[in-house]
C-alpha positions in Angstrom: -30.5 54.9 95.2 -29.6 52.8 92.3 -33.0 51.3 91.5 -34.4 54.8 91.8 -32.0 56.3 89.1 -32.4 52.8 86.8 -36.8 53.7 87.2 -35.9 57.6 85.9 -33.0 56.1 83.4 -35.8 53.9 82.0 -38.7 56.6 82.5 -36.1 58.9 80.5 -35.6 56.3 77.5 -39.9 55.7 77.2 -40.5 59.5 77.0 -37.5 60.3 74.9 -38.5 57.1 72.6 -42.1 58.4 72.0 -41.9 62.1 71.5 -39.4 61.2 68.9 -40.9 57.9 67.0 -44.4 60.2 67.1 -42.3 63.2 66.3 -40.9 61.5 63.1 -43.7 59.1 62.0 -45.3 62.3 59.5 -42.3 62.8 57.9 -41.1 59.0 57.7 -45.3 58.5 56.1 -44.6 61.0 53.4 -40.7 60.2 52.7 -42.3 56.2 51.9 -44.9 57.7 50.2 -42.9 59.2 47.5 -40.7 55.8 47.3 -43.7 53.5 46.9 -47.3 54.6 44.7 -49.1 51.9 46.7 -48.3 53.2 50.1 -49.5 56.7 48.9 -52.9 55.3 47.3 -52.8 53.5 51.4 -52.6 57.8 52.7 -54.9 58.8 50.2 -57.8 56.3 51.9 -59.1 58.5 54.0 -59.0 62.5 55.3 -58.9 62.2 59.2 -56.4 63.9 62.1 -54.9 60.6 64.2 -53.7 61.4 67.6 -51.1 59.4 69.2 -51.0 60.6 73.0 -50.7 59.1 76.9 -54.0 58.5 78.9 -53.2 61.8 80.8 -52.8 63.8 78.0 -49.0 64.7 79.0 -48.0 64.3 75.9 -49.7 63.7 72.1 -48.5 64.2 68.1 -51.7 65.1 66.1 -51.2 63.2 62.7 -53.4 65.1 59.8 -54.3 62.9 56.5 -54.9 65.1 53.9 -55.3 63.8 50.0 -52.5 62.0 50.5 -49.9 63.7 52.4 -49.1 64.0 56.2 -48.5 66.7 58.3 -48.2 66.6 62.5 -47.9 69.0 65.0 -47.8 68.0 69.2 -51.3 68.0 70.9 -53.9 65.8 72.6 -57.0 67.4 71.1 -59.3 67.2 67.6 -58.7 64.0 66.8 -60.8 61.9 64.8 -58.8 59.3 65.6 -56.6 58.1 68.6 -54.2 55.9 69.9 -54.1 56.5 73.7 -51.4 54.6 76.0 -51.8 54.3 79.5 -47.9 54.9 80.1 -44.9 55.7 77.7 -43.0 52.2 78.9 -46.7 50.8 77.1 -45.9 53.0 74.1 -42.4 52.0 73.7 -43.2 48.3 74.0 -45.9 48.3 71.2 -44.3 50.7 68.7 -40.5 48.9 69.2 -42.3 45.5 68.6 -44.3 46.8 65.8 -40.9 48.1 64.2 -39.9 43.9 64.2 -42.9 43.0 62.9 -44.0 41.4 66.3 -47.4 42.4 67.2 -47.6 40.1 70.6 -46.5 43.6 72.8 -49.3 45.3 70.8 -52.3 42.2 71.5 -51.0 42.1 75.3 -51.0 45.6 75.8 -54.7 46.1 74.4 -55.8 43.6 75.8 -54.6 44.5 79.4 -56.4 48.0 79.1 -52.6 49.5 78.6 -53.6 51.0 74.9 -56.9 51.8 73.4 -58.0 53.0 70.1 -60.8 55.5 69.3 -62.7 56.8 66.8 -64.9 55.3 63.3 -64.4 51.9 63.6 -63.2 52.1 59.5 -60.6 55.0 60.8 -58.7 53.5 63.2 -58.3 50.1 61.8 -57.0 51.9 58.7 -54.3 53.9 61.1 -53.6 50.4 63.3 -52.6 48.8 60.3 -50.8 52.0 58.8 -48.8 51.7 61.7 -47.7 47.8 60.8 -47.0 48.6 57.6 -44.5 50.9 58.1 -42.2 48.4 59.8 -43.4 45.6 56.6 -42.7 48.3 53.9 -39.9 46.9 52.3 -41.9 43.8 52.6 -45.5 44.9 51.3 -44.3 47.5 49.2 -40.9 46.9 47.4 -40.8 42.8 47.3 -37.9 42.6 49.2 -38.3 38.9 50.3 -36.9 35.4 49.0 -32.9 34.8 49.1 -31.3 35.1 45.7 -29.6 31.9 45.0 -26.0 32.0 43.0 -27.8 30.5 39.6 -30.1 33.6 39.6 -33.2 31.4 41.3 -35.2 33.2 43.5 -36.0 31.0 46.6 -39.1 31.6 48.6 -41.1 29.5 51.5 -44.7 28.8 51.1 -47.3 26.5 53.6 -48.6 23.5 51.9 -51.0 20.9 53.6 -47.8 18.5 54.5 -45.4 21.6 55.2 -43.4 24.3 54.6 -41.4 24.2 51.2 -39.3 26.1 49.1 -40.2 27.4 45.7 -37.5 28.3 43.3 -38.8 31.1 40.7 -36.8 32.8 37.8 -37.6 34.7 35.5 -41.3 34.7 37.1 -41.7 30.7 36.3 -41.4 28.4 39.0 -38.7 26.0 38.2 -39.0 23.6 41.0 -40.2 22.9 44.7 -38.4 21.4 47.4 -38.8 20.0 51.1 -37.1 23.1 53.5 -33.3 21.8 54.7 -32.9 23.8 58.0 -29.2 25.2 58.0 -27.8 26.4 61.1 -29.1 29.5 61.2 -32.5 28.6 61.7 -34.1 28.1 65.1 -34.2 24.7 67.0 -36.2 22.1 66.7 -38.0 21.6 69.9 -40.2 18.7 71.9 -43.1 18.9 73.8 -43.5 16.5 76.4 -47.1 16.1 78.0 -47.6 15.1 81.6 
């Protein structure tokens, strides 16, 4: 009895999570839109309709592109483009990850047949990533990376050949480079150990 109301608990949270993250993405598309000019040259790209929907059709958002600005209405058919789960729990695992800016549930999924994409090859790449940018838009779209430093430094990471370092910038001239100290809120180190 308790495993079977924990399954329809769960079932519950996967529907209710992806009739209202597909419900919402239209308006959250035109609300970033009108706080970034890039992200709106990004809708302007292409004219399509984008259909986010479950394998059995139970349940899609139609996603219309138009010069720029986004409208949506529930449905499973006309789409030019679409994004097809083979169960809501699928859904919720790709989108939640996607919102943290992990795409691992996303690869796994596709991979395992759990989520397919259809349509132009040009189209639905364009809608994938649209998707990922979202969740990076503060990111991508307003700078919002680097830790201010109490001198008014900027300090960022970067790769180089022998590591990651950290660059400090102000006043858009880098002012120096140094090896990356690890503080205690990064991760831990770890070791491998073969055979």
């Amino acid at each position: 009895m308790v495993d079977k109301l924990t399954t329809d608990a769960k079932n519950l949270f996967d529907k209710t999570f992806l009739k209202s993250m597909s419900f919402s993405l239209d308006k959250l598309l035109n609300v970033l839109a009108k706080a970034a000019p890039e992200f709106r040259k990004e809708l302007a790209k292409h004219d399509t309709t984008a259909c986010i929907k479950l394998r059995d059709n139970s349940y899609g958002r139609l996603i219309f592109f138009r010069g720029g600005q986004v409208t949506g209405k529930n449905g499973t058919q006309g789409a030019e483009v679409e994004m097809i789960f083979e169960s809501e729990a699928a859904a919720r695992r790709v989108m939640s990850g996607q919102m943290v800016g992990k795409t691992a549930a996303f690869v796994n999924t596709a991979k395992n047949g759990g989520l397919i994409l259809n349509g132009p090859d040009e189209k639905a790449m364009w809608f994938s990533s649209l998707l990922l940018k979202i969740f990076a838009f503060d990111v991508l779209y307003l700078g919002n990376y680097g830790t201010m430093m109490s001198n008014g430094e900027m300090r960022y990471v970067t790769g180089t050949n022998g590591g990651p370092v950290y660059v400090y910038v102000k006043n858009g001239k880098i002012i120096r480079v140094s090896p990356i100290d690890l503080s205690e809120d990064d991760a831990e180190s770890f070791t491998i150990t073969a055979r």
